[in-house]
N, C-alpha and C positions, 0 to 999 in steps of 0.2 A: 335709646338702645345703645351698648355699647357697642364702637368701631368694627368689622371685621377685620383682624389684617391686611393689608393688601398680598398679593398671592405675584410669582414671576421672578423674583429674587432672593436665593436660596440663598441662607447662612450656614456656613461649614464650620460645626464643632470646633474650636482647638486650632484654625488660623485665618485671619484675617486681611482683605486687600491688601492693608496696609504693611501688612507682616510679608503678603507673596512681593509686595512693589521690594521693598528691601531688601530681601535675597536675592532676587529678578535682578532688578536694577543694575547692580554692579558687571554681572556677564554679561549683558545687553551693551552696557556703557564700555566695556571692555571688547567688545567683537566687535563693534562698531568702529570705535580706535585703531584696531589693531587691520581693521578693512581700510580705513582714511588713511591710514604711515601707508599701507601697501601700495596703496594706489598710487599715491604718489611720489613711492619710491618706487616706479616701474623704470627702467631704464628706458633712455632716449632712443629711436630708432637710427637716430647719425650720428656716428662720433668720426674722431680726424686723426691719423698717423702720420707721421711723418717718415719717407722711408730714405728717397737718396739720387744718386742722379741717373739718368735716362741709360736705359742696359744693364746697368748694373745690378750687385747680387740685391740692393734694399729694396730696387724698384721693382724687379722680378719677386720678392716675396710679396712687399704690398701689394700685385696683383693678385697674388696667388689667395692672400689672406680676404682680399674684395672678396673674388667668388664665391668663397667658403662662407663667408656670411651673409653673404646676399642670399642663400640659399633660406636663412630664417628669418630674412624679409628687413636684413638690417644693412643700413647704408655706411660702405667705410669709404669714406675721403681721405686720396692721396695727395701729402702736401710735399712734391719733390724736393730735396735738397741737396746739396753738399759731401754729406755723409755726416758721420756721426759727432762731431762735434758739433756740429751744426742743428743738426736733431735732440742734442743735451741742451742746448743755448733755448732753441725753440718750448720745450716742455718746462723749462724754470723759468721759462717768461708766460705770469698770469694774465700778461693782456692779451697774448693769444690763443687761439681756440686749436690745442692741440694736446691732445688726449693718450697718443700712444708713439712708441719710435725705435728705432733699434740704435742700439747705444755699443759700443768698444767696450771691454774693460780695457782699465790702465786710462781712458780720455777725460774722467771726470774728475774734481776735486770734494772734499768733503761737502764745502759750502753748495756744491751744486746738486747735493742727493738729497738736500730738504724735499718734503711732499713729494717724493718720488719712489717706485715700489718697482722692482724685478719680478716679471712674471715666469722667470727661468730663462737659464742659457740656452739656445736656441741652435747654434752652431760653431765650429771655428771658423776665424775667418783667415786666411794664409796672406801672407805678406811676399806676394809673387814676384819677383829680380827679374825681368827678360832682357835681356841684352842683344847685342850683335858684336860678333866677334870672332876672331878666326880661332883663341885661345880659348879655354876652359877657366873661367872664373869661379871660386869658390868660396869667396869670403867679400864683405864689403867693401873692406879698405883698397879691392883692386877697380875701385871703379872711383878713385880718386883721379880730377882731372876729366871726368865725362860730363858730358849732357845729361841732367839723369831731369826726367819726369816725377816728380814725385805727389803730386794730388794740387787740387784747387786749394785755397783756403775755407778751412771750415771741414775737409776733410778728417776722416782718421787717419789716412793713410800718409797723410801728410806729417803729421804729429809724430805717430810713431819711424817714417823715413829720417826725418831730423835728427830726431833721436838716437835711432842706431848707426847713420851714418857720422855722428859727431862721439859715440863711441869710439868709432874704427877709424876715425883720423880724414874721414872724407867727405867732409863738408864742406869746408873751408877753400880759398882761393886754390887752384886756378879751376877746380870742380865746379859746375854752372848747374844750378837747382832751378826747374824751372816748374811753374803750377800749373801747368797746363788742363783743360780735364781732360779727361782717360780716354775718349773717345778721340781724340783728335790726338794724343799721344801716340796710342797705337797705329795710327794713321802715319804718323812723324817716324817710329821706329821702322815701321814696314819700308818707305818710301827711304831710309837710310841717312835720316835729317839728325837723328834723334840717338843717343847712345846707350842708355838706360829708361826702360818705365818698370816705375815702384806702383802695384796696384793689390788692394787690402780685397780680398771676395772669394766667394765658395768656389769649389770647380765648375757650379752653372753658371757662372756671371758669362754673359755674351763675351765681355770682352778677355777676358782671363782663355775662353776657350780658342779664341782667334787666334791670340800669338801662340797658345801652347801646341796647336796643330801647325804653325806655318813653319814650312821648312827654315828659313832663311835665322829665324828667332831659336838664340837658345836661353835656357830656365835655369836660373843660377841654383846649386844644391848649397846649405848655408853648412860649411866646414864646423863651424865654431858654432850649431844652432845651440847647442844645452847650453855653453857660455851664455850666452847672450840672455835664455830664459832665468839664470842665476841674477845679472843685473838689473831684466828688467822682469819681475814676477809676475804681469797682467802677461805676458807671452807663455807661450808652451813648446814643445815642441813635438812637432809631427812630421809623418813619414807619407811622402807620396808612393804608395811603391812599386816595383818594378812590372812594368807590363800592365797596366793599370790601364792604360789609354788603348793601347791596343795589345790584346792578351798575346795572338798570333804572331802577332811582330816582334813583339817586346820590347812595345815602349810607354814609358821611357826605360833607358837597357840597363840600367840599375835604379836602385832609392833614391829619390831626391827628399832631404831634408830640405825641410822647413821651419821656420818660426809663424806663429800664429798667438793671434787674439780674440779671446772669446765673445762674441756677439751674444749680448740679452736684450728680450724686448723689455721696453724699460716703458712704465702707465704713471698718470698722474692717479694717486695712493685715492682721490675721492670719485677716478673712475670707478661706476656702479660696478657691481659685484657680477652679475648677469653679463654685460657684456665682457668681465674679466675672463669667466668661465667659456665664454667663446671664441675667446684669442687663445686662453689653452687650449680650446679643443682644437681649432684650427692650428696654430702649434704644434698638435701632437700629430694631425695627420701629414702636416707641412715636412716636420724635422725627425720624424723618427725613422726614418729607412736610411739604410744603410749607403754611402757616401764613398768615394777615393781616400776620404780623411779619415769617415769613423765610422764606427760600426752599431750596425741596426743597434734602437731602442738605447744609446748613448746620449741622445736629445731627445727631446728637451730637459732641463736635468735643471733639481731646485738650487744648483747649488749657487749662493751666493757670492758673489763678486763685489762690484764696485756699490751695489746698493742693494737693501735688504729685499729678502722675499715678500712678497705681499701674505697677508695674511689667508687669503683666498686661494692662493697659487699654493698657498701650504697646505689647505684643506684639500686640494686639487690633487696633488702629488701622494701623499699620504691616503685619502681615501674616493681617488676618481670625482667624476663630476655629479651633481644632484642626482642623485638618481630619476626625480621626475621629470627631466630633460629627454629621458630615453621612451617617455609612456605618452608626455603632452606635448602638445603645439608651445614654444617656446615662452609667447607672451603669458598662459595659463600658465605653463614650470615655472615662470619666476616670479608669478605673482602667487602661486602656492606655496613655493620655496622662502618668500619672503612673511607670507604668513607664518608658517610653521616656525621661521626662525625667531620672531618676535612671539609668537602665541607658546612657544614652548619653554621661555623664560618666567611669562606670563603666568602660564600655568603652574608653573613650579611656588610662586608666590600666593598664586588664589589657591589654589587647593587645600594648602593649611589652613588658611583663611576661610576660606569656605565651610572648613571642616568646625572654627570655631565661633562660625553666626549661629547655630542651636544653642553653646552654649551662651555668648553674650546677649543674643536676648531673651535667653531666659535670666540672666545676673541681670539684668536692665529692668524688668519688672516685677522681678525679684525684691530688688533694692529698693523697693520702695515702700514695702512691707517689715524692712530691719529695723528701719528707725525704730516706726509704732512697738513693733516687740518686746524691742529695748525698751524703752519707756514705759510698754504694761508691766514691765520684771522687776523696775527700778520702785513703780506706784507700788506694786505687790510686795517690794520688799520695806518699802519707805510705811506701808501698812502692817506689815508684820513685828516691823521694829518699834512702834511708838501705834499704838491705839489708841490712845486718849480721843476724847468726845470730842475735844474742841477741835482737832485732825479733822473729824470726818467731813465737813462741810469743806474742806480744802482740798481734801483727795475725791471727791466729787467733782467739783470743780476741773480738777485737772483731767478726771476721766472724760468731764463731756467735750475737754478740748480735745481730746488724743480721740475718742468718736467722731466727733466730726472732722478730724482730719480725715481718718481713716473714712470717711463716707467720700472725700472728695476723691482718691484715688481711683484712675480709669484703667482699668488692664485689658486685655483680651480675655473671653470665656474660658482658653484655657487654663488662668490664675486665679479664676472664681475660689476655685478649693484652698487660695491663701487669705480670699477674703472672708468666709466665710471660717476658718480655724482664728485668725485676728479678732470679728467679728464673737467667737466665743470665746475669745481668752476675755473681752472687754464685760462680757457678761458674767465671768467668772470671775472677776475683781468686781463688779458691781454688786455680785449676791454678796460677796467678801464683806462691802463696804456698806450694805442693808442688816445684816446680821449684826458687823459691827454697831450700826446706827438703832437697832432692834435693841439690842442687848444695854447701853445706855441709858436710854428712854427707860429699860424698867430697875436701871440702878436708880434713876432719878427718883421712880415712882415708889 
């Protein structure tokens, strides 16, 4: 008795496993990918800044920027320094582990903005003169022959004092430069050791605020401030102004000019993207209110300096931060964020693609039925052209090879209706070439 079927395993008309693995396959292998990059481009939960020394305006932000991120469960390590040259030295050097820092302009040299990216200007920084004095000082050059403090080394404020004091003729002998740091300076100037401290910081810096209230200290207004931002371009010039400190009193009882240097936090360029977005956002809660120097929504600003803007900090400025930072818990936003960024390239690539697997496999088992066609057209016409008797044993011949090829071809059920048209065109050269062979036989006869 013949087999029954066996029954439990349905065939579907028109496509085959092998035909869903092939479609399948690719988005399967593609979502998988695109989950393995995510994952392990999730950004680290510690990364390291570098900000400045104890009181001062970098140490008081690295604090400020801690909190703010600790809040999404990410660890920022303050690595104290110097100031800002000191903080450009540390982030061009790859053996150490330091990730972010706040940088001068005017401090860096080209050689030192490799793999380095501005995540925006962040603030000015003023280059504060307090003096003691029974006169009114108004220009650099009259502090030739003082005691002047001008920063540690490594400072910025040190770089730029040299700088302008060897402008204005007051560097040199019998003037006494001394590096003292700023905290023991102000100590020096108060106690009346001390003739000059040069210090580079926002109006919150602890120490900037000490001598600017203490009766005894007065704040040099810089006479010549626009000169000075013509020779040296990383300065600006700004106005502290009147009544500012206290409105009621009106002090101080006019403007005092200033010269200033714009501070950017400055990131190594293959700091992740994720936590870039969080030092702007913290950035923007940090530096955008309005200040003695500038005015609201004036910071944080993309505008480029000493080194380019990050690419990130551009998308940042330009069209705000991801938006699914605002709906998910951080680690889910930037592990969605970085899907979509990858998966939407992705897509743009499969979806033509995708669009043209109906057609290449159907040209794929297609093609395998051109040949034979060809070849029945060429027998049909190599028959039409020369009949002779002694042909026909030849062109049999070649039909039963072009059959049995065509027997071994395997398609899917839905190319049956090629096999089966092939299949009659070879019966329609065979009656061709029986008629032929017919018609012979009774010329013989």
């Amino acid at each position: 008795m013949p087999k029954e079927p066996k029954m439990g395993r349905k065939f579907i008309p028109g496509i085959s496993n092998r035909r869903l693995l092939v479609v399948i396959a690719p988005l399967l292998l593609t979502a998988l990918i695109s989950i393995v990059i995510a994952y392990y481009l999730t950004p680290p939960d510690t990364f390291t800044m570098s900000t400045g020394f104890e009181r001062g305006t970098y140490a008081n932000f690295g604090e400020r920027y801690k909190k703010i991120l600790a809040l999404e469960k990410v660890r920022l390590e303050l690595l104290p320094s110097s100031g800002s040259v000191e903080n450009l030295k540390r982030l061009g050097d790859t053996s150490l582990r330091v990730d972010a820092g706040f940088v001068q302009d005017g401090t860096s040299s080209p050689s030192e903005t490799k793999n380095l990216a501005s995540l925006g200007a962040i603030c000015y920084s003023p280059l504060w003169v307090f003096y003691r004095s029974q006169e009114t000082w108004d220009d650099l050059s009259r502090l030739k022959g003082k005691k002047i403090a001008i920063g540690p080394e490594g400072s910025g404020v040190r770089k730029f004092s040299l700088d302008l004091l060897k402008a204005s003729g007051a560097a040199g002998p019998p003037t006494l430069l001394l590096d003292i740091p700023s905290s023991a300076a102000n100590k020096a100037l108060l106690e009346g050791t001390l003739d000059v401290v040069m210090i580079i910081g926002t109006e919150d810096n602890a120490l900037v605020r000490e001598l600017l209230y203490s009766e005894k200290i007065k704040l040099m207004s810089f006479k010549y401030a626009e000169a000075y931002t013509r020779l040296f371009p990383a300065l600006s010039h700004i106005v502290l102004p009147e009544g500012i400190l206290n409105l009621s009193e009106k002090i101080p009882p006019q403007d005092i000019h200033l010269v200033a240097t714009t501070t950017s936090l400055i990131v190594r360029e293959n700091l992740h993207s994720a936590l870039q977005y969080l030092l702007l956002d913290a950035a923007m809660e940090i530096h955008s209110r309005a200040g003695w120097l500038n005015k609201r929504g004036e910071f944080p600003s993309p505008r480029e300096l000493d080194f380019p803007l990050s690419t990130f900090a551009e998308r940042f400025y330009k069209k705000g931060r991801p938006f699914l930072l605002d709906y998910l818990p951080f680690w889910v936003a930037v592990l969605a964020d970085r899907l979509i960024l990858i998966l939407v390239p992705v897509a743009i690539i499969l979806i033509p693609l995708m669009r043209g697997i109906p057609w290449l496999y159907s040209w794929r088992n297609r093609r395998k039925f051109y040949r034979w066609f060809g070849e029945l057209k060429n027998l049909e016409s190599d028959v039409m052209k020369n009949s002779e008797p002694e042909k026909v044993l030849e062109y049999q011949g070649r039909l039963d090879q072009i059959e049995a090829s065509i027997n071994r071809i395997r398609v899917p059920l839905t190319f049956f209706g090629e096999v089966y048209r092939l299949k009659e065109y070879v019966d329609s050269v065979r009656g061709k070439l029986a008629r032929l062979s017919h018609h012979s036989k009774e010329n013989n006869s």
